[in-house]
N, CA, C and O atoms as a MOPAC input file, in Angstrom:
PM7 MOZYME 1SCF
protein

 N    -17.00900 1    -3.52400 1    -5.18800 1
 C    -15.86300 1    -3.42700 1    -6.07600 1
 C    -14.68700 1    -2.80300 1    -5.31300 1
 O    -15.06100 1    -1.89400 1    -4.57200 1
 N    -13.34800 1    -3.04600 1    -5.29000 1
 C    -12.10700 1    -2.67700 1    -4.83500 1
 C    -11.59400 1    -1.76000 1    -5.47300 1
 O    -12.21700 1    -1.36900 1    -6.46000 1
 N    -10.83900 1    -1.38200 1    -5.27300 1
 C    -10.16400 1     0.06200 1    -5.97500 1
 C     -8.72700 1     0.24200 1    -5.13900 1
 O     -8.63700 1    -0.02400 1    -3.94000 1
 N     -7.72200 1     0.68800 1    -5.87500 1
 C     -6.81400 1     1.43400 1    -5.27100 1
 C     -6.65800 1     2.20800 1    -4.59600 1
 O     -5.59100 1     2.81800 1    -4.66800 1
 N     -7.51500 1     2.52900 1    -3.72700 1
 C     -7.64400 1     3.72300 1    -2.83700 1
 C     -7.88500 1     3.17300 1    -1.61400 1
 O     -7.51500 1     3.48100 1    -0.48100 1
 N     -8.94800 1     1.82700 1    -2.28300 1
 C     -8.82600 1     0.73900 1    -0.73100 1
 C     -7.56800 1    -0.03700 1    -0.22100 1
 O     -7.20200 1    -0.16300 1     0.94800 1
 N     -6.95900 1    -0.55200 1    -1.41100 1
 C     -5.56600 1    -0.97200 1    -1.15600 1
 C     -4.55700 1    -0.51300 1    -0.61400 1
 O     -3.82200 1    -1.18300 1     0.11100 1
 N     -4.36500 1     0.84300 1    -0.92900 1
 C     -3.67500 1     1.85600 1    -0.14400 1
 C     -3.82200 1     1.77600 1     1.21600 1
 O     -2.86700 1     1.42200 1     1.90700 1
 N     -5.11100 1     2.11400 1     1.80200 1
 C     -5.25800 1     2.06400 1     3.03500 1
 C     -5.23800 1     1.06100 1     3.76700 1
 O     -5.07700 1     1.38400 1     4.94400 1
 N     -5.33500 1    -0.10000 1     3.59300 1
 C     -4.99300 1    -1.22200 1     4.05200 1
 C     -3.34400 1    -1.28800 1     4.06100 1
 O     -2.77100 1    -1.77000 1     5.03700 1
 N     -2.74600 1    -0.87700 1     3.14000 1
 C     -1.03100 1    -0.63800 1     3.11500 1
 C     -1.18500 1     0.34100 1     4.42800 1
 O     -1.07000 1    -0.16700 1     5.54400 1
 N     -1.41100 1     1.55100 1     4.31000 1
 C     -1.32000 1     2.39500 1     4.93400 1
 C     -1.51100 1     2.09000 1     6.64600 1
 O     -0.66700 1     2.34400 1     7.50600 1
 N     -2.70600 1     1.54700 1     6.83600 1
 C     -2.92400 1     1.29500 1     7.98900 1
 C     -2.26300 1     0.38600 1     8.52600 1
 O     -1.81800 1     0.80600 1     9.59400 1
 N     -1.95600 1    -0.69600 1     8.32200 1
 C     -0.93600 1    -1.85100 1     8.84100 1
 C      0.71900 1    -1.10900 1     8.81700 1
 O      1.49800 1    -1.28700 1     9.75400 1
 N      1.04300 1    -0.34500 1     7.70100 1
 C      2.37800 1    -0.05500 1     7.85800 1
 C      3.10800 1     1.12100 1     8.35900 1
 O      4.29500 1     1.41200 1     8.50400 1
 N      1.18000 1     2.09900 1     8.72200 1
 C      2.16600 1     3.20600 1     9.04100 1
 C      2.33100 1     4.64100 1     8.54000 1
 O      2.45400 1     5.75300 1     9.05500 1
 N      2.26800 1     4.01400 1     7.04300 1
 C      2.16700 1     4.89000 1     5.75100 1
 C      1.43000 1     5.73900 1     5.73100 1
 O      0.33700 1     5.36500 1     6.15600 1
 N      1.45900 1     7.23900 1     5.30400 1
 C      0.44000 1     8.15000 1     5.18900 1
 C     -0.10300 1     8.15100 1     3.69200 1
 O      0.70300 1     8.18900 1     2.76200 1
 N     -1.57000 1     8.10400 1     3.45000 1
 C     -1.98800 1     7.85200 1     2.18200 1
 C     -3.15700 1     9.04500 1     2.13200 1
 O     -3.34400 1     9.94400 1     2.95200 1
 N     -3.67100 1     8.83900 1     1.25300 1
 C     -4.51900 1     9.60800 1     1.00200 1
 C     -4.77600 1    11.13300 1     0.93100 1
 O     -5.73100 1    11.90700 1     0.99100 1
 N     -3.30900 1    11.17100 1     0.75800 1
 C     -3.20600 1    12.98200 1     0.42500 1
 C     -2.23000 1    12.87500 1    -0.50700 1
 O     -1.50000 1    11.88500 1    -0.55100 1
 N     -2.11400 1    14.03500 1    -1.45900 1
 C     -1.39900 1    14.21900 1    -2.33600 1
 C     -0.17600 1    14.34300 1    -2.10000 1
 O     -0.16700 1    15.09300 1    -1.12400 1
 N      0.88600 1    14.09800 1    -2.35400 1
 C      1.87300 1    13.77700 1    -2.36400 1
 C      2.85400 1    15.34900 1    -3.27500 1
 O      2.79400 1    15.67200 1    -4.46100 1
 N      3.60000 1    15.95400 1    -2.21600 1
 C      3.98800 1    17.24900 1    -2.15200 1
 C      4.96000 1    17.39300 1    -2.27000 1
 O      5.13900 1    18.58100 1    -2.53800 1
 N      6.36700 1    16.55400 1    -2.22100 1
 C      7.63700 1    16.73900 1    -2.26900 1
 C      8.30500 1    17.69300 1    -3.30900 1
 O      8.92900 1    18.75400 1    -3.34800 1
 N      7.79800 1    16.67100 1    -4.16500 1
 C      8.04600 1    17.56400 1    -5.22100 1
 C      7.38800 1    17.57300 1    -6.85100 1
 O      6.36400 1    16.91600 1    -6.66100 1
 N      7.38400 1    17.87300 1    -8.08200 1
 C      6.39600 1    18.08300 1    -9.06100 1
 C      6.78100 1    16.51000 1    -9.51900 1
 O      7.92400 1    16.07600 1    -9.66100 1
 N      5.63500 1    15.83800 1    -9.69500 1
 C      4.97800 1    14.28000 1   -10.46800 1
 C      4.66900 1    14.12000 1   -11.27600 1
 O      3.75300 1    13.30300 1   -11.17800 1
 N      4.85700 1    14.43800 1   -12.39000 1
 C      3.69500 1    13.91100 1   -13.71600 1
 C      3.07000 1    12.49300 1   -13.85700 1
 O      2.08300 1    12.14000 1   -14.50200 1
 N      3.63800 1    12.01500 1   -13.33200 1
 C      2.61200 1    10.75400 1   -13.77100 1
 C      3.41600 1     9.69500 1   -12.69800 1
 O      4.41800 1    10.09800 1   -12.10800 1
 N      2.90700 1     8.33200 1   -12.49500 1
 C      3.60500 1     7.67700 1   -11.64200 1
 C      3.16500 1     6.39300 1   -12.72900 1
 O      2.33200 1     6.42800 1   -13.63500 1
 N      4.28500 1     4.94900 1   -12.16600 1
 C      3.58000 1     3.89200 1   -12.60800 1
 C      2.20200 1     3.25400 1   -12.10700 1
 O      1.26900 1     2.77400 1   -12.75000 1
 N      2.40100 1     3.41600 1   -10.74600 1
 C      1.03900 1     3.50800 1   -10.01900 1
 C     -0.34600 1     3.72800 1   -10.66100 1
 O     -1.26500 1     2.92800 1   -10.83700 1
 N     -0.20500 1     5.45000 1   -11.05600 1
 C     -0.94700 1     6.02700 1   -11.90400 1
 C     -1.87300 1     5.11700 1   -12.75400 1
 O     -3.05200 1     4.77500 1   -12.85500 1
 N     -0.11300 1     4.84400 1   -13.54800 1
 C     -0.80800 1     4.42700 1   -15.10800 1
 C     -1.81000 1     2.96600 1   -14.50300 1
 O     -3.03900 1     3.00600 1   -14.45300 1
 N     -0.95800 1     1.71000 1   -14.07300 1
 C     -1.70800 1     0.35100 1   -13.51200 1
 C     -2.91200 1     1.04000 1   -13.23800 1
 O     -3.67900 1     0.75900 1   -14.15900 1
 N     -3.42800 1     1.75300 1   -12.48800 1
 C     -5.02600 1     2.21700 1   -11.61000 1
 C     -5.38000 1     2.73300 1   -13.19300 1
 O     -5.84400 1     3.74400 1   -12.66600 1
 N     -5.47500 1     2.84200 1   -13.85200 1
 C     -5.85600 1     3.56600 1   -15.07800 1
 C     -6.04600 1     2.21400 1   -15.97900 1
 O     -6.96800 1     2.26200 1   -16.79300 1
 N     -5.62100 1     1.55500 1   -15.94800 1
 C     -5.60800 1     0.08600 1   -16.53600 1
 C     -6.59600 1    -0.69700 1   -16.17000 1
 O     -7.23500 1    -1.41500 1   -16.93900 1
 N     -6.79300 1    -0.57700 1   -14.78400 1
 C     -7.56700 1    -1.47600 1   -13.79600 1
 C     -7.31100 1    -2.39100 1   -12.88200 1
 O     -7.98000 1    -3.30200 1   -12.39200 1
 N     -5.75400 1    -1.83000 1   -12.66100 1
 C     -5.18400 1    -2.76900 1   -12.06700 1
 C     -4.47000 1    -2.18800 1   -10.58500 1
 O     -3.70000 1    -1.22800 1   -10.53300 1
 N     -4.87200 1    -2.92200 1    -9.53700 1
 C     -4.96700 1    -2.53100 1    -8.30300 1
 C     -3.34600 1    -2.14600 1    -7.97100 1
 O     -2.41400 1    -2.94700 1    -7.90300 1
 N     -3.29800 1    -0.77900 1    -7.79700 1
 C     -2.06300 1    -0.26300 1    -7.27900 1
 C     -1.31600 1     0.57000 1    -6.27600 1
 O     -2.19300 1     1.27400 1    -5.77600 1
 N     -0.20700 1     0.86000 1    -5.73200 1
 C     -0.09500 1     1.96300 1    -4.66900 1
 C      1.36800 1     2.17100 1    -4.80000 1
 O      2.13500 1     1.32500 1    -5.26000 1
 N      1.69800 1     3.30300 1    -4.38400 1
 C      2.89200 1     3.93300 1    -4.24100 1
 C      3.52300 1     3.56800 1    -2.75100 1
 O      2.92200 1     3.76200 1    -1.69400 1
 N      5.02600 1     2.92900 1    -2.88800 1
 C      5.02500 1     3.00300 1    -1.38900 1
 C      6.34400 1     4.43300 1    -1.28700 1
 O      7.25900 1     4.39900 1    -2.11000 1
 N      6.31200 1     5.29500 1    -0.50800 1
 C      7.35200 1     6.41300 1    -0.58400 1
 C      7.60300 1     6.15200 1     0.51300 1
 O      6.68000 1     6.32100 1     1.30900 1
 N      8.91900 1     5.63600 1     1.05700 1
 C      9.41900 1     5.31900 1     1.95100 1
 C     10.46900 1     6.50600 1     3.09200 1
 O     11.24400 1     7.33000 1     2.60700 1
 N     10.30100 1     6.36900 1     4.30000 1
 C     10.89400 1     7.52500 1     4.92500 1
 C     12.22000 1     8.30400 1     4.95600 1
 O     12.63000 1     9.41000 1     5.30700 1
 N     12.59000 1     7.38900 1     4.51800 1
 C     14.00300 1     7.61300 1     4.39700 1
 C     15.06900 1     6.66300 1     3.29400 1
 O     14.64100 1     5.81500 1     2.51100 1
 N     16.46000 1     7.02700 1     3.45100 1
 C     17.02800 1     6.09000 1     2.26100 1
 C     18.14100 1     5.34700 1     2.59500 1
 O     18.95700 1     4.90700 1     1.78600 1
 N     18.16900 1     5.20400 1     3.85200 1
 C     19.00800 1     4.56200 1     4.20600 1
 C     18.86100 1     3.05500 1     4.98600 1
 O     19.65600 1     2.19600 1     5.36600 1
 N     17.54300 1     3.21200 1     5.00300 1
 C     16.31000 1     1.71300 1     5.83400 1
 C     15.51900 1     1.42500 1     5.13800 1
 O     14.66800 1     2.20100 1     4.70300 1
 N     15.63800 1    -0.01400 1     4.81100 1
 C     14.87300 1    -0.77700 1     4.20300 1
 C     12.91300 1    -0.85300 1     4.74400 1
 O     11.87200 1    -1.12300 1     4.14400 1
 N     13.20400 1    -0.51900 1     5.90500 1
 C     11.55300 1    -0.11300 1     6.53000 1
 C     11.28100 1    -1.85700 1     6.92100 1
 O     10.26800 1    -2.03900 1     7.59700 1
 N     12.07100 1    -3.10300 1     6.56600 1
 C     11.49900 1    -4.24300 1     6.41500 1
 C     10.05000 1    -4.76600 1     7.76900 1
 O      8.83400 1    -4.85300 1     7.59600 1
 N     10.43500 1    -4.87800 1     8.34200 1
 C      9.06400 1    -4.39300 1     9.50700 1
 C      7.77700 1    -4.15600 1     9.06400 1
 O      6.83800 1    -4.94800 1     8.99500 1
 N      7.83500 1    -2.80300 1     8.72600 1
 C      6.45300 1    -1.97800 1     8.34000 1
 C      6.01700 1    -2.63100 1     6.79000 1
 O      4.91900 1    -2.98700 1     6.36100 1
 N      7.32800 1    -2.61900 1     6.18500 1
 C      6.57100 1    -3.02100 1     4.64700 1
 C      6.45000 1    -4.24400 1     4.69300 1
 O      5.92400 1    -4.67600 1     3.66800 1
 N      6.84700 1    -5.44600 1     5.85000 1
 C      6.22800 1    -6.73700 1     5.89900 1
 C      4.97700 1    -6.63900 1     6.36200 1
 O      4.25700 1    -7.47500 1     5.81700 1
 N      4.34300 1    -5.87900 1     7.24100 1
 C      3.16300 1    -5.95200 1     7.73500 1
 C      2.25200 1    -5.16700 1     6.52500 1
 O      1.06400 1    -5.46700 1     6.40200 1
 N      2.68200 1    -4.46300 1     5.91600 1
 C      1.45300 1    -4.01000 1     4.73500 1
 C      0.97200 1    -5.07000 1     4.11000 1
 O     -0.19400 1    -5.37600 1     3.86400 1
 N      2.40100 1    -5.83700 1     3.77300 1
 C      2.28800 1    -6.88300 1     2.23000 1
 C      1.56600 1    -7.91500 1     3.49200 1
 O      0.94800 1    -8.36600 1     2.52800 1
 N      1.35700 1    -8.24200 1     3.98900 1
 C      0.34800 1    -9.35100 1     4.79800 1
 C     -0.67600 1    -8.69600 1     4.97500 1
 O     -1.74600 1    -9.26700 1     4.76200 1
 N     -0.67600 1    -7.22400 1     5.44200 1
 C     -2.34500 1    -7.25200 1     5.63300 1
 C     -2.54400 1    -7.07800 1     4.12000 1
 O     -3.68400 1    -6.62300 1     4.21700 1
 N     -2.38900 1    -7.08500 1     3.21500 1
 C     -2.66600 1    -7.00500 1     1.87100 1
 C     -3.27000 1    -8.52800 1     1.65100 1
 O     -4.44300 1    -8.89400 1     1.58000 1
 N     -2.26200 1    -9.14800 1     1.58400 1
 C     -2.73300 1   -10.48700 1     1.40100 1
 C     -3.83800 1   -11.04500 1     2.21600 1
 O     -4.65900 1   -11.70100 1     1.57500 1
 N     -4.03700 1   -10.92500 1     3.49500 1
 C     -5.05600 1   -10.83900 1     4.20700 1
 C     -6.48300 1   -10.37000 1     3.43200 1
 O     -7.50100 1   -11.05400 1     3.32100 1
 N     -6.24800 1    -8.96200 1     2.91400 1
 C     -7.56700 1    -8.61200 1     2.48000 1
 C     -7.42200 1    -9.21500 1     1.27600 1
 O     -8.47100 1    -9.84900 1     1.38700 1
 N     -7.07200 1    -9.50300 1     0.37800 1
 C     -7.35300 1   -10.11500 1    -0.77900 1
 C     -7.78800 1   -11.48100 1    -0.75300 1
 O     -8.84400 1   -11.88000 1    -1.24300 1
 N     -6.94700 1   -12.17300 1    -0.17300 1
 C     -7.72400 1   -13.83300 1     0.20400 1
 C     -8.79000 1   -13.98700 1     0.59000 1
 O     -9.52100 1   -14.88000 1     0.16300 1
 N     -9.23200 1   -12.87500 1     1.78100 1
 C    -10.62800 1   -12.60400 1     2.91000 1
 C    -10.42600 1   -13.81700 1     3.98100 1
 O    -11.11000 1   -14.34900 1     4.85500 1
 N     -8.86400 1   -13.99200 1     3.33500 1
 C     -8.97100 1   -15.68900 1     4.35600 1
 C     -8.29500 1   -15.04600 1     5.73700 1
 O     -7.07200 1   -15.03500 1     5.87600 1
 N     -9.33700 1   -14.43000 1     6.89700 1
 C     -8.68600 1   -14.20900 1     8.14300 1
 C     -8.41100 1   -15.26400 1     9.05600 1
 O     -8.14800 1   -15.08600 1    10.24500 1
 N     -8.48100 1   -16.47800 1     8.42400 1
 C     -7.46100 1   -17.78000 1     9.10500 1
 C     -6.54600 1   -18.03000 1     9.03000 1
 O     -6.04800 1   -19.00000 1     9.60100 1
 N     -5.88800 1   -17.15400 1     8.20300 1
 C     -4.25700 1   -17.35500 1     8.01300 1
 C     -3.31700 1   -16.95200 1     9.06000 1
 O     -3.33900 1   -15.80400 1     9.50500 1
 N     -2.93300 1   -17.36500 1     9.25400 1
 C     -2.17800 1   -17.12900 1    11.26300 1
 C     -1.42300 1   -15.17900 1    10.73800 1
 O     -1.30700 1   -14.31800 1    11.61000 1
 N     -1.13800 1   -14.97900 1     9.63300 1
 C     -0.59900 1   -13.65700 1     9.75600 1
 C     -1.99700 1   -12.37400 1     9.50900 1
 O     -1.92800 1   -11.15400 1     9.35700 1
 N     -2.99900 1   -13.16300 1     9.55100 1
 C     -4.27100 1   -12.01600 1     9.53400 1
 C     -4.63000 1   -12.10700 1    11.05200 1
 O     -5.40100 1   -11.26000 1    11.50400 1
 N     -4.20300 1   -12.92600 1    11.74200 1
 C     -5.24600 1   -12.88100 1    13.34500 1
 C     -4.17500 1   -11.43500 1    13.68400 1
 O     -3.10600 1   -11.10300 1    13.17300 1
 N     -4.94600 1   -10.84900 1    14.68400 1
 C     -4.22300 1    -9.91500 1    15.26200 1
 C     -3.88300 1   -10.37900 1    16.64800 1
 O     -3.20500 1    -9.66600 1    17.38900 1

């Protein structure tokens, strides 16, 4: 079974992203993220480094290895490494 925690890291690892720690900036009550994973529906936060860059690069390579793991289809010319 998949979970949001796997999704994350697959974001995470292809883009860069630090995941899997709580998130400290500043006080959260709840995220939309949150709520979707509470639903059952596969989700992740992306908190981006800064606000002046789109990041397009890094957040293209998440959203492919994403798609990558969800298809399982590693024949797709953007899953070969």
């Amino acid at each position: 079974m998949v979970d949001s925690a796997q999704l994350a890291a697959v974001l995470g690892d292809a883009s860069g992203y630090p995941y899997g720690k709580p998130f400290t900036a500043y006080t959260v009550s709840g995220t939309e993220s949150n709520w979707a994973d509470g639903q059952g529906i596969l989700s992740a936060d992306v908190e981006m480094a800064g606000t002046r860059d789109a990041e397009f690069d890094r957040n293209l390579r998440g959203i492919l290895a994403i798609e990558c793991w969800i298809t399982g289809d590693l024949e797709m010319p953007q899953c070969k490494k």
